[in-house]
TIMAR-490085 format. One record per residue: z negated, x negated, y of N, C-alpha, C, O, CB in turn. Coordinates in pm, whole numbers, plus 50000, padded with zeros to 5 digits. Each point is the difference from the previous one (the first is absolute). Glycine has a CB too. Example, Ala and Ser with C-alpha at 12.3 -4.5 7.8 and 13.67 -1.06 7.14 Angstrom:
# residues 2
492204868149431500005008950119500004991050120499344989649998499415029349885
501974984650222499944991850119499275007750109499834994950111502324993349826
//
This chain:
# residues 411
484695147632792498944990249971500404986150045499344992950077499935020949728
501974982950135500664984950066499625001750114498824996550013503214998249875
498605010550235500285002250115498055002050120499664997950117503495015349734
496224991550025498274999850100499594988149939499094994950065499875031949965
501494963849826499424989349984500294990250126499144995950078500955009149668
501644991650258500214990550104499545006250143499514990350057502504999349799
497935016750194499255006550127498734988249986499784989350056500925042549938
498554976949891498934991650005499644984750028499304994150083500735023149799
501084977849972499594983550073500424993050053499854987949988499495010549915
501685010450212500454997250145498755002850086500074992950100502515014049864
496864996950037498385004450080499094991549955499314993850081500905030449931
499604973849827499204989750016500034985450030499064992350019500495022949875
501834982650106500594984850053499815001550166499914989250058502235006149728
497825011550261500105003350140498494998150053499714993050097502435024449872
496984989649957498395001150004499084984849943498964994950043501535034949899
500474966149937499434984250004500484989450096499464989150016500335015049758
501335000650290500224985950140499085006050094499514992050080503304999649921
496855019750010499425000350111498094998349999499224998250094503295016949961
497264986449793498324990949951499814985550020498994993550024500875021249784
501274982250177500304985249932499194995750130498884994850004503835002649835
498295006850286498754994850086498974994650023499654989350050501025019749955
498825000149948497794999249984499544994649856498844998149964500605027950181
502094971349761499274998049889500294989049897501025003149938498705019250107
499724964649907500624989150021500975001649888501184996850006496994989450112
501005020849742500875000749906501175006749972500954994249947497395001050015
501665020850082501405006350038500674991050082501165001549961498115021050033
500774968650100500514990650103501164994649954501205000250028496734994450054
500944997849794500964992649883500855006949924500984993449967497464993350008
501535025849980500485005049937501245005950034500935002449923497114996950009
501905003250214501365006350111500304991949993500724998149902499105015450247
499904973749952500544992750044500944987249896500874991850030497225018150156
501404992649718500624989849883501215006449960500994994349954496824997049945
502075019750119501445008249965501175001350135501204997450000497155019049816
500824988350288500834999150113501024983250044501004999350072496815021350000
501624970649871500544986350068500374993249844500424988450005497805007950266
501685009149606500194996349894501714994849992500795009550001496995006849919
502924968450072501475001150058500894998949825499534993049911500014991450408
501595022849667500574998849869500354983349974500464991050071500575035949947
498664973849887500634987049931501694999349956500685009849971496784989049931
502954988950102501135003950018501044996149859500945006249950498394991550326
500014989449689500674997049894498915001149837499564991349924502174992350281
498155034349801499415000149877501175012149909500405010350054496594982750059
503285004149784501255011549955499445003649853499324994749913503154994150225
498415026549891499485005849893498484996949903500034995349887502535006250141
496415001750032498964998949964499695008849896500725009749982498914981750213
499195006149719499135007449940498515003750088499044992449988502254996549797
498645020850284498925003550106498935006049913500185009949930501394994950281
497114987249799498485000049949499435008650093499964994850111499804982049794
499825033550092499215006850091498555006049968499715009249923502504994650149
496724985950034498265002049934499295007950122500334998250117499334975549729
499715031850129498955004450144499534988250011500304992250090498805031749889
499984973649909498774987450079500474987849933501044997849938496495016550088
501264977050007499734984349884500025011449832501045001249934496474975250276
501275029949754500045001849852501125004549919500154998549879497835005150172
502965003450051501355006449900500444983349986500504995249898500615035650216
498674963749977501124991050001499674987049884500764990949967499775016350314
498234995349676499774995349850500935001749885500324991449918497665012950152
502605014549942500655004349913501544992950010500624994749908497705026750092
502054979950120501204998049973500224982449987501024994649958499585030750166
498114967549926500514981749991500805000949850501214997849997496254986350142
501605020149700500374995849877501715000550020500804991349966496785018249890
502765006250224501594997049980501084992750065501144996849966498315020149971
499914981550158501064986950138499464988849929501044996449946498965013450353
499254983149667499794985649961500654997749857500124988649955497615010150184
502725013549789500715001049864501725000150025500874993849938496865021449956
502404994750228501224999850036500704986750059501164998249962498185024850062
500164968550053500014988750103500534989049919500944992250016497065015250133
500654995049711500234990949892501334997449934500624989749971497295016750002
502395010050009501115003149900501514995750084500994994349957497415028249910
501254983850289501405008150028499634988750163500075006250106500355029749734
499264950950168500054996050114500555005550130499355003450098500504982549753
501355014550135500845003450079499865015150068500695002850099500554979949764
497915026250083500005013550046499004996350141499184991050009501155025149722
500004992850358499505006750100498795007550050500185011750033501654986149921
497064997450056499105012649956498945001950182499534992250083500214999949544
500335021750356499365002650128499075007650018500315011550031501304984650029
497355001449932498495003150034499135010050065499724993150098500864989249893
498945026150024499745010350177498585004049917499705000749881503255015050268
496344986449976498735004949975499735013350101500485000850113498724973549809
500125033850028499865008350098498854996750118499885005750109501075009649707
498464976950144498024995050075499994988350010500074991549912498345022649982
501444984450268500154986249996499024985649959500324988250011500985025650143
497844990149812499024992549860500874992649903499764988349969498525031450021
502644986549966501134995749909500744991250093499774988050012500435033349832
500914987050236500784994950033499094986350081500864991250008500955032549975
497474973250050499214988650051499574989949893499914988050028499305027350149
500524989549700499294992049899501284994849963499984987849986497775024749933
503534993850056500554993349879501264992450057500944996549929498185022149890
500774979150328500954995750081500754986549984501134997450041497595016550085
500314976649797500574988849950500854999649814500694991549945497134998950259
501785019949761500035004049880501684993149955501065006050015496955018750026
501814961849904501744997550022501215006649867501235000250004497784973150128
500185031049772501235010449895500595006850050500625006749918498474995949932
501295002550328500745013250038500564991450102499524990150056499075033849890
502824983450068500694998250094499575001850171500324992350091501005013249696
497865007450223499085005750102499205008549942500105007949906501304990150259
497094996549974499335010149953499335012350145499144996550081500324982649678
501035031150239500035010150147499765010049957500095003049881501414989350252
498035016749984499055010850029501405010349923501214997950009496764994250271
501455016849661500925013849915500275010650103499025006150043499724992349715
502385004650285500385013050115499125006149985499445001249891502665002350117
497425003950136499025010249991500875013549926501224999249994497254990550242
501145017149734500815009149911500505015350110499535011349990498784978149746
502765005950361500965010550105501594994649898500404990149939497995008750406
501905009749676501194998449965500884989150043500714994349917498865026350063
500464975550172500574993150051499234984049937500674990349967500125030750244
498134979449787499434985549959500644995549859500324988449974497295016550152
502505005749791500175001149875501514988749965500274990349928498355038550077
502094980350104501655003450008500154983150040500674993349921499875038450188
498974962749988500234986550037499534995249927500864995149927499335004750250
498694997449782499484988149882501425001449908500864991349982495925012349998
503185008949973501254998849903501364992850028500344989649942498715030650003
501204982050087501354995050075499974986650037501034993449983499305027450110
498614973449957499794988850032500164991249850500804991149971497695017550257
500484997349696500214986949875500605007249889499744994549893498094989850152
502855025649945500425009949864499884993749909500724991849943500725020550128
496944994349905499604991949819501265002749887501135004750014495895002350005
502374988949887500614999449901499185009949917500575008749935500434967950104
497955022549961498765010849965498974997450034499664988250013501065017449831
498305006850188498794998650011498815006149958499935012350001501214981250125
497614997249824499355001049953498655008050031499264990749970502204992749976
497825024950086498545003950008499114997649940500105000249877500565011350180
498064985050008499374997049922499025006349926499724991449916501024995550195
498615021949870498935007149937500115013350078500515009749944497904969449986
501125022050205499535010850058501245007450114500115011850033497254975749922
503475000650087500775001050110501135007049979501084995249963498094986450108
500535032749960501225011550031500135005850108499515010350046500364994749773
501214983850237500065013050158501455006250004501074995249961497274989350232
501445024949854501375011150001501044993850058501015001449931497795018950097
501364974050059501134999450073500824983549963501124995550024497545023750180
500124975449727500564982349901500645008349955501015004750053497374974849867
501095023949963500635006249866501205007650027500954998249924496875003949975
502315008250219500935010749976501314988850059501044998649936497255029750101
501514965950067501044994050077500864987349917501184996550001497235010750219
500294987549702500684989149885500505006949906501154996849971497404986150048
500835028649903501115011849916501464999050034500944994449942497275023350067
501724988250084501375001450092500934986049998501005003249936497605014150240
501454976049843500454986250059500424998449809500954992749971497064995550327
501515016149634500194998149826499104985549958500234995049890502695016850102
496554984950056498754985749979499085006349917499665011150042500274975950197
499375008249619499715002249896498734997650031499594989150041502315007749831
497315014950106498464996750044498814999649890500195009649926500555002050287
498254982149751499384995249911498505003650054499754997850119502184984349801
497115023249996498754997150030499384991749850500235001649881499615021550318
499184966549888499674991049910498045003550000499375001250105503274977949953
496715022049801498655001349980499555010250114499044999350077500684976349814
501305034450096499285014350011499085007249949500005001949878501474998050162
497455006250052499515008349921500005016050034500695004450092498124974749858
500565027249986500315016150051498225006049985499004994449955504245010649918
496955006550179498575005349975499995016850041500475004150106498374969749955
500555034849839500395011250034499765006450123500945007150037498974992749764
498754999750300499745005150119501334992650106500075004150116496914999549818
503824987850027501134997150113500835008149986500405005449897499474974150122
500655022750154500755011350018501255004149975500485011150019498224986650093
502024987849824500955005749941500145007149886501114999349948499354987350160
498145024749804500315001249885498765014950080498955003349946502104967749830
499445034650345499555010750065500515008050066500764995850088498094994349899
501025019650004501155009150037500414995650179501035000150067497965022949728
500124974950220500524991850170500594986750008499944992250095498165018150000
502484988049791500324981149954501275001249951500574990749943497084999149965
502955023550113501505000149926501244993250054500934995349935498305025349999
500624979750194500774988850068500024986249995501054994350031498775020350076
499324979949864499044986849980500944999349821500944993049962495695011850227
502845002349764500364997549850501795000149974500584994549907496825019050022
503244994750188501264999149969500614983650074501124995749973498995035550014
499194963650080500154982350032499664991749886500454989449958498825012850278
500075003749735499634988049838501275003849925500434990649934496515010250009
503805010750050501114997849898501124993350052500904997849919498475021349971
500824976950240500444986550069500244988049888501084998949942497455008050283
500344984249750499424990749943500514995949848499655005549895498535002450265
502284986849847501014998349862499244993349901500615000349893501574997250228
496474995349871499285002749903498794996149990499984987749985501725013549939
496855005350077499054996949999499474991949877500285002949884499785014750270
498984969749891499374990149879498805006350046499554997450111501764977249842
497975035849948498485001150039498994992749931500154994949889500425025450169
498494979450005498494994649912499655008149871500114994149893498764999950338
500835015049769499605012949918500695011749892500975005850049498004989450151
500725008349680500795011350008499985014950063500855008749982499284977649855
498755014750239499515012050079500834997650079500645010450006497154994249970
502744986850105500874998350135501515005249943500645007450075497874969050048
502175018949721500655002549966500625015249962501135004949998498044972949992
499165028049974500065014949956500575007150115501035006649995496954992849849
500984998350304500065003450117501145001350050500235010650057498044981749955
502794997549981501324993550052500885015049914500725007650064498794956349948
500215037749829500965005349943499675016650011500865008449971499614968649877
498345026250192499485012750046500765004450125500015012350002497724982349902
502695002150164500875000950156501454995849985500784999750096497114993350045
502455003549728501395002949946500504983750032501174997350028499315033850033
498784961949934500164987150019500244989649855499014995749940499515011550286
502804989649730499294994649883500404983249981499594994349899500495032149981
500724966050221500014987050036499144988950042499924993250101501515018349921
497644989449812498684990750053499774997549878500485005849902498405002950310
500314981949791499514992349897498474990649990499544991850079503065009449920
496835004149863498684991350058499934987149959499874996249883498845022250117
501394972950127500114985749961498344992550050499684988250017503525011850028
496235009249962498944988450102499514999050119500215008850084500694981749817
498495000250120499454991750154500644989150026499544992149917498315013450066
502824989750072500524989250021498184987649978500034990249926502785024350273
496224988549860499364992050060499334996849886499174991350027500855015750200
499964995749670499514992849876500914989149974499484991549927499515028549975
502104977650129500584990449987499564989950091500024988249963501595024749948
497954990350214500144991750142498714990149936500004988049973500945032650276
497764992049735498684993849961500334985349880499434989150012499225039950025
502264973849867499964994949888500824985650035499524989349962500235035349893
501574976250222500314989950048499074993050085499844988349964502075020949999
497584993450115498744993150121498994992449867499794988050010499985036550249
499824980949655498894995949915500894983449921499304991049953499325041849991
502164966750057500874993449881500164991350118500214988149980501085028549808
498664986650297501014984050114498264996950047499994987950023503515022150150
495444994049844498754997550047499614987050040499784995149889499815021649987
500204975250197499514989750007498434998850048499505007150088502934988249933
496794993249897499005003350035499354998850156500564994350093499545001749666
498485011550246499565002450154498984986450000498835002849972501285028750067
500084957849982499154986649977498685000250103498994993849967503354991649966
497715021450181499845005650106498735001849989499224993850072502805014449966
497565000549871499025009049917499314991449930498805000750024502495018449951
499054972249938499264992949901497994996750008499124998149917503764991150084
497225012050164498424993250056499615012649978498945001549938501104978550260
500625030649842499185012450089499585008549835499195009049978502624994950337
499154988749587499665011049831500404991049909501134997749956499525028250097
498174968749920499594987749945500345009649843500185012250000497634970950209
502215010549700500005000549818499075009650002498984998250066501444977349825
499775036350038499055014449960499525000450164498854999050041499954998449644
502145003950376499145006850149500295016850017501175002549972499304972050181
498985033949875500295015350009500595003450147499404997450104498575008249721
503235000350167501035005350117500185015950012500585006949917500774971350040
498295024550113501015011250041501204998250118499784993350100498135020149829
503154992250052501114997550100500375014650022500185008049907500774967450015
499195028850265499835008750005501464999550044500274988950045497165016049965
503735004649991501224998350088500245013050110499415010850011501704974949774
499895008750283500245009750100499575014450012500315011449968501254974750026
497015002650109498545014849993499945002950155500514994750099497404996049677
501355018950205500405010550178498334999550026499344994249914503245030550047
496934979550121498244999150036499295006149903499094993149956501075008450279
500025012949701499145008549934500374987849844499114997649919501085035450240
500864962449832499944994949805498864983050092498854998549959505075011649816
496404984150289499134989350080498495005050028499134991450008503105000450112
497505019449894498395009750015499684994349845499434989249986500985039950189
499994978949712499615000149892499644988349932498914998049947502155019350069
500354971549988499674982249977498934997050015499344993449920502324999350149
497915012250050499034991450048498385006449960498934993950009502994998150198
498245019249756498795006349951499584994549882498854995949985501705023350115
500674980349780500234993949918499214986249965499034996549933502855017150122
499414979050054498874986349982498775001650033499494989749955502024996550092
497775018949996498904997850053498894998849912498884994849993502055015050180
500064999149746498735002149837500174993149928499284999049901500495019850067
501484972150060499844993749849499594981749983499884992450096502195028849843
497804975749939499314985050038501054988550080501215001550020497225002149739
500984988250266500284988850114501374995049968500804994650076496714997149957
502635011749805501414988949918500795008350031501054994449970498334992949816
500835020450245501295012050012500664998950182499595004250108498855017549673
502714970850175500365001350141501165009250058500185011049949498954967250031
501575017750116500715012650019501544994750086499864999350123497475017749890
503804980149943501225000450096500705016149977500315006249897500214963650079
499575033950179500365007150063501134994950083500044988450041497885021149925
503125000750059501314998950046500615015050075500885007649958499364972749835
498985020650330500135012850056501895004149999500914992349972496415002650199
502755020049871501635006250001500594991550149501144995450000498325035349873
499544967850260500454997950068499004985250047498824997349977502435029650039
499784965950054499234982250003500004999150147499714988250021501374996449750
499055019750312499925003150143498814989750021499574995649894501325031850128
498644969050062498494993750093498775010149978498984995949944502534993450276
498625025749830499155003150009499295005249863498825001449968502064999550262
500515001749691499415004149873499514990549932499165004349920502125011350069
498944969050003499494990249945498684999750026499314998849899502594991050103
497295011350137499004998350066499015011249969498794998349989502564988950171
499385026449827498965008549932499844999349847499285007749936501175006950248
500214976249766499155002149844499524983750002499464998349890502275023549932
498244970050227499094989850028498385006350076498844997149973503694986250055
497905023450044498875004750044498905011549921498785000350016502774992650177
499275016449716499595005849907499134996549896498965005549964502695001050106
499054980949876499164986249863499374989650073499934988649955501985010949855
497675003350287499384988450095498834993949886499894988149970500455025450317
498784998349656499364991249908500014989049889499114993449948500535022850129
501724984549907500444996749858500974983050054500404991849917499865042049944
499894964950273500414987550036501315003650017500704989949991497714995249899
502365026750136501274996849979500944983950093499544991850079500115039149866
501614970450001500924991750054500935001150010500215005349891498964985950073
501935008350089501425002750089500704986349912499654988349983499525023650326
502064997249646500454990149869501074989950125499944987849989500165033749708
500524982650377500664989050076499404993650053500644990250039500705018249986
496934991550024499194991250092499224993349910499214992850063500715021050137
499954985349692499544993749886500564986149940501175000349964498425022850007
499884967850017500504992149913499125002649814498945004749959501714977150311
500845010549658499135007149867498524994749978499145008249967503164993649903
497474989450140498624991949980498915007450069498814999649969502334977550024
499505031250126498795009950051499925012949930499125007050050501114983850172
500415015149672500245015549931498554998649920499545009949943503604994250012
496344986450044499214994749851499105006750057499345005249911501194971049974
498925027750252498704998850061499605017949987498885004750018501624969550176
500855034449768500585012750083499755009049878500404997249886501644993450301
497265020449846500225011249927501475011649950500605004949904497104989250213
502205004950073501335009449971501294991250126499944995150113498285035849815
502774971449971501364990050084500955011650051500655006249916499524969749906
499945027850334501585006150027500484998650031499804994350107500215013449890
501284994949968501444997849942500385004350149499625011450025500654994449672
500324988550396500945001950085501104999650076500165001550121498584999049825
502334996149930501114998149981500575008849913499205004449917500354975950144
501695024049929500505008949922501294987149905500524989650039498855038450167
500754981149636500384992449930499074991449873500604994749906500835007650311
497494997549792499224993349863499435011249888499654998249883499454981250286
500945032649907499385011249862500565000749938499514994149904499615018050151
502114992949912500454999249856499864985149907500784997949907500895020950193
497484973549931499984988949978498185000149918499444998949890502824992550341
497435010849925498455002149996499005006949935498824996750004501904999650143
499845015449780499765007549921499244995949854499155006849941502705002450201
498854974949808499944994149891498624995949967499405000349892502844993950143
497275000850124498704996349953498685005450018498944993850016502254990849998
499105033049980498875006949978499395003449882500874996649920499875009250247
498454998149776499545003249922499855019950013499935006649896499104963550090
500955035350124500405011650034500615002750115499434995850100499145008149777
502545002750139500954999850094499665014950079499595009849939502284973449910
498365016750283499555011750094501445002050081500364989950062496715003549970
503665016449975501295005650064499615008250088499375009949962501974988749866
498964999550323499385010350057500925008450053501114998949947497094989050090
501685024350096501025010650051499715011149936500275011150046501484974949998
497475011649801499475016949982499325008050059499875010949944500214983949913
499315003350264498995010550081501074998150110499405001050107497624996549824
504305000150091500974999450118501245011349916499995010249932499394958850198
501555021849923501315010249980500624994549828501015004749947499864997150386
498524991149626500354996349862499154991249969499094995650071503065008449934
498234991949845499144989949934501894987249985501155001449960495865020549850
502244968750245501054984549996500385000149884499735009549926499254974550215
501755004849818500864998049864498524994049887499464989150017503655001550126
496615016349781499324998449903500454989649920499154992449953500295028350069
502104977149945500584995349886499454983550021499284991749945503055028250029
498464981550131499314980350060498614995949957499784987950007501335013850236
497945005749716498444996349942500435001549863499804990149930498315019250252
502465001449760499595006749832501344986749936500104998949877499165040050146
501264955950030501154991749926499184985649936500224994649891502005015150301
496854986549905498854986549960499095008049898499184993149940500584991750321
500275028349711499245001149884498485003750075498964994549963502654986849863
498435027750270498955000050040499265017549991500625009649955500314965750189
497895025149901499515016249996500355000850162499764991350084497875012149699
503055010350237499975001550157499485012750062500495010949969501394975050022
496915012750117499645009950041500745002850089500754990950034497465006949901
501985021350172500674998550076499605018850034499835008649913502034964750007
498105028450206499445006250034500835018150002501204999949971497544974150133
500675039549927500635010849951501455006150058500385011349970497204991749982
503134988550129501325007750026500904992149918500484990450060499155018650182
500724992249639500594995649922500755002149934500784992149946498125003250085
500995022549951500705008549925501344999649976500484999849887497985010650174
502534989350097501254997950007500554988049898501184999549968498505010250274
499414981749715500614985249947499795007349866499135008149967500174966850201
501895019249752499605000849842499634989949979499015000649927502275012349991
499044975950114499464987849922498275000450033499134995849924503444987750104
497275020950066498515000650009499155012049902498884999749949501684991250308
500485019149742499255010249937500194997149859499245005349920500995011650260
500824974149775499914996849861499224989049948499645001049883502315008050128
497734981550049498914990549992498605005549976499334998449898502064988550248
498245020549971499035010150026499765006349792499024996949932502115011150424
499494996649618500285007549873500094991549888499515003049891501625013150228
499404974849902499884990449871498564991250009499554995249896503315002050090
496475000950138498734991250007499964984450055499134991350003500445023649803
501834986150239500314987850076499044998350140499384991050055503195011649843
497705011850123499875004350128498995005550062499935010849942501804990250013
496934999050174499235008149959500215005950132500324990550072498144999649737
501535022050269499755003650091498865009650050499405007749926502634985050038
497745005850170498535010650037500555005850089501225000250015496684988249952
501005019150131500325013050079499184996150169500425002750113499565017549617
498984974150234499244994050129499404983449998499764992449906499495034450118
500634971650122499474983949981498574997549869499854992549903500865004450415
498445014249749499014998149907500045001649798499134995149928499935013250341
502064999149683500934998649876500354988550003499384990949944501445028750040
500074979250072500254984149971499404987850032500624989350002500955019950006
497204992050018499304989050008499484998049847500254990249930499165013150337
499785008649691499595006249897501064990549893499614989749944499495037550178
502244978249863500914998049874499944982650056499854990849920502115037550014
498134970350158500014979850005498844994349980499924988249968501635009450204
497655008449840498484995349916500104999349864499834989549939498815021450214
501624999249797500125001449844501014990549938499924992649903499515031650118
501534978450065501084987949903499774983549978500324992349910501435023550189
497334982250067499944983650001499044997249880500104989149944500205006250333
498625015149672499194999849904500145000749859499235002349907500055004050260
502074990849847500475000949790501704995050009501045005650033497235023749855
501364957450066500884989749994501165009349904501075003650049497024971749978
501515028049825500525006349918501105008850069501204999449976496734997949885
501495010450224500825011750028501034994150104501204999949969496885019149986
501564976750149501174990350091500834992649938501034997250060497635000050090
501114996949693501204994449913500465011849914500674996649903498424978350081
500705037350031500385010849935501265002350074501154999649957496565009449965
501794993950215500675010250100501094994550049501025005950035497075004150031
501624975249939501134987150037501585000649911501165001150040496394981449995
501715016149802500875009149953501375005249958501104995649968497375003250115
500745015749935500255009850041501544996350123501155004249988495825005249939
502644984450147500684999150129501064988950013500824998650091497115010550000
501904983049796501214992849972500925003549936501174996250012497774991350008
500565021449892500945003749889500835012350054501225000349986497114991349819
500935018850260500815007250119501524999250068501015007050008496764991050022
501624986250022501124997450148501144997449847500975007549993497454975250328
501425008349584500854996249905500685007849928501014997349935497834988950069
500505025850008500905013049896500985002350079501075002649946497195011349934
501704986050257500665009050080501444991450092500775003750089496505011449923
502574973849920500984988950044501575002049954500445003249889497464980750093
502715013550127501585005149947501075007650109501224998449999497475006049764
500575004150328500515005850111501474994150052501145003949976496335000550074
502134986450017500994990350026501204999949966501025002450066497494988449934
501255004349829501084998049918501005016049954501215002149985497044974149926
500875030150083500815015049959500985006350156501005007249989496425001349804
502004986850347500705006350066501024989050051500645005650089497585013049951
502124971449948500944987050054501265000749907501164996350011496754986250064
501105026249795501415002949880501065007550011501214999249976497434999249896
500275012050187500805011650047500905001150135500935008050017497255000749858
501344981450219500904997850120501154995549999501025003850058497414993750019
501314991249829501464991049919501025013949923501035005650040497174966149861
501195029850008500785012549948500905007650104501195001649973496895001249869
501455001350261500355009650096500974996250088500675006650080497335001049901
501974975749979501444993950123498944992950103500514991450072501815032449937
496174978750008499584997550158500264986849988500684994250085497455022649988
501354976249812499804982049999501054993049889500005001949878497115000150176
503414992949990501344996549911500024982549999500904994049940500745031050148
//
């Protein structure tokens, strides 16, 4: 099995230089690794390892705690997608921040060697065979941080037994859940612990340092009605806009699409054409006053922006996920958010307590955003609901930084 895995992603490293070609984003993705040069004076690190921007929510609470504590440590960064590795490039709490070996053995083997962590961290989802087995080896103490588990994954299938004998690699899992925990100890796994989400912490710190958005003041005057929609894709931007359409004149709308590109700015200006939209960088504030709907095309103000809705909209549920929910439900808000959601607990537990409401089609959720803008009562119900949530669940952080110290990592 070892031996047809690495085959494999020797072929597929071979098959993405040769897409990359024709394709701008694999391009980036080879090519950031191919010309990626070692750093030289970084030692004994603690190595953070995220696929995207959202893991990398999880792991900020613990580098900005560590940095705090333990200045002097080392800490080194990798993303697997370069979205991340592009977004968080100025990010100054890390020593570096670079693309994660493609997972061949040989990529593995040099990263290692190059900076021989001290340990390293995963973040939620990120298990690749040949990190894990090759850092095993080398004796570097490996950690997954706000894991989760789920029974249809294949390590808990009879075709997943190989897969599952790499997780006993991993010297100790912090999961979200106790199902992930059960899961972990069902496959003879029993080095885990349920500590949490890291990102209830992240949300809760962001809320506490907040400064206000002065910005806004014209555009949502005293008792003005908001919806704020966040990192929305066309089909959750279809629905908005159906939405508004029905509802009265006072109800306005900031929106903050997933991606801020030109063209995507221009198609949801063009979408709310009725409603006056405006382009928040081509705006001065004295002109927001005139504007129905304001978008956001800059990245960086939603977790911010969130505050001054009166109902908050998360989008990516009719895509490959639903975005970080927590960043809306921490201001105390009701959050809709559309049906691929399942994988998230925090969504499915919101969902369940009434924080949360989710639907199945645009025309559902137009439906449930009609109803809600129509009963003040219940939007201070559901709001909530959704503060008190993110607040139960606060602590992550602190339970696994304890345990690192304990262990020798942070001294």
């Amino acid at each position: 099995m070892g031996r047809l895995y690495d085959w494999s992603m020797n072929l597929a490293w071979l098959t993405l230089n040769c897409i990359g070609v024709f394709n701008a984003k694999i391009k980036a993705f080879v090519e950031g690794r191919n010309h990626q040069e070692t750093i030289s004076n970084i030692t004994s690190p603690i190595w953070f390892h995220c696929a995207s921007v959202g893991e990398f929510e999880q792991a900020r609470p613990l580098i900005e705690n560590i940095k705090k504590k333990h200045p002097t440590q080392n800490i080194l960064l990798t993303f697997f997608s370069p979205s991340g590795f592009n977004h968080l490039q100025d990010y100054p709490l890390v020593d570096a921040v670079l693309y994660s070996p493609f997972d061949t053995k040989r990529q593995v083997r040099e990263f290692l060697k190059s900076y021989q962590p001290k340990s390293v961290i995963l973040i939620k989802y990120e298990f690749w065979k040949n990190l894990i087995t090759e850092t095993w080896q080398m004796g570097i103490p490996i950690y997954s941080v706000s894991s989760i588990f789920r029974e249809d994954q294949h390590f808990f299938r009879w075709y997943g037994k190989s897969s599952a004998k790499d997780l006993e690699k991993i010297k100790f899992f912090f999961v979200q859940n106790q199902e992930s925990k059960k899961l972990l100890h069902d496959i003879g796994i029993a080095q885990s612990n349920v500590t949490g989400d890291t990102r209830f912490d992240r949300v809760l710190d962001i809320s506490s340092k907040s400064k206000a958005l002065d910005i806004f003041s014209d555009f949502l005057p005293e008792n003005g009605k908001c919806i704020v929609a966040g990192s929305t894709w066309p089909k959750d931007e279809a629905l908005i806009q159906k939405a508004l359409a029905k509802m009265d004149g006072d109800w306005k709308l900031l929106i903050a699409p997933h991606e801020v590109h030109n063209d995507r700015i221009e198609s949801i200006l063009k979408l709310f054409s009725q409603d006056h939209p405006l382009r928040l960088s081509n705006s001065p504030a004295s002109a927001l006053k005139s504007s129905r709907v304001i978008v956001i095309d800059s990245i960086g103000l939603l977790n911010r922006l969130y505050k001054l809705g009166d109902i908050c909209y998360v989008g990516g549920g009719f895509g490959d996920g639903v975005h970080n929910i927590l960043e809306a439900a921490v201001w105390g808000k009701p959050v809709l958010f559309g049906p691929n959601h399942k994988k998230f607990t925090e969504a499915m537990e919101l969902q369940h307590l009434g924080g949360g409401i989710s639907f199945d089609s645009i025309e559902n959720g137009v439906a449930r955003l009609l109803e809600l803008k129509s009963d003040h009562s219940e939007i201070t119900r559901r709001g909530k609901v959704s503060k008190e949530y993110v607040y139960k669940n606060k602590g992550a952080t602190t339970k696994i930084l304890r345990h690192l110290k304990d262990s020798g990592i942070l001294k």
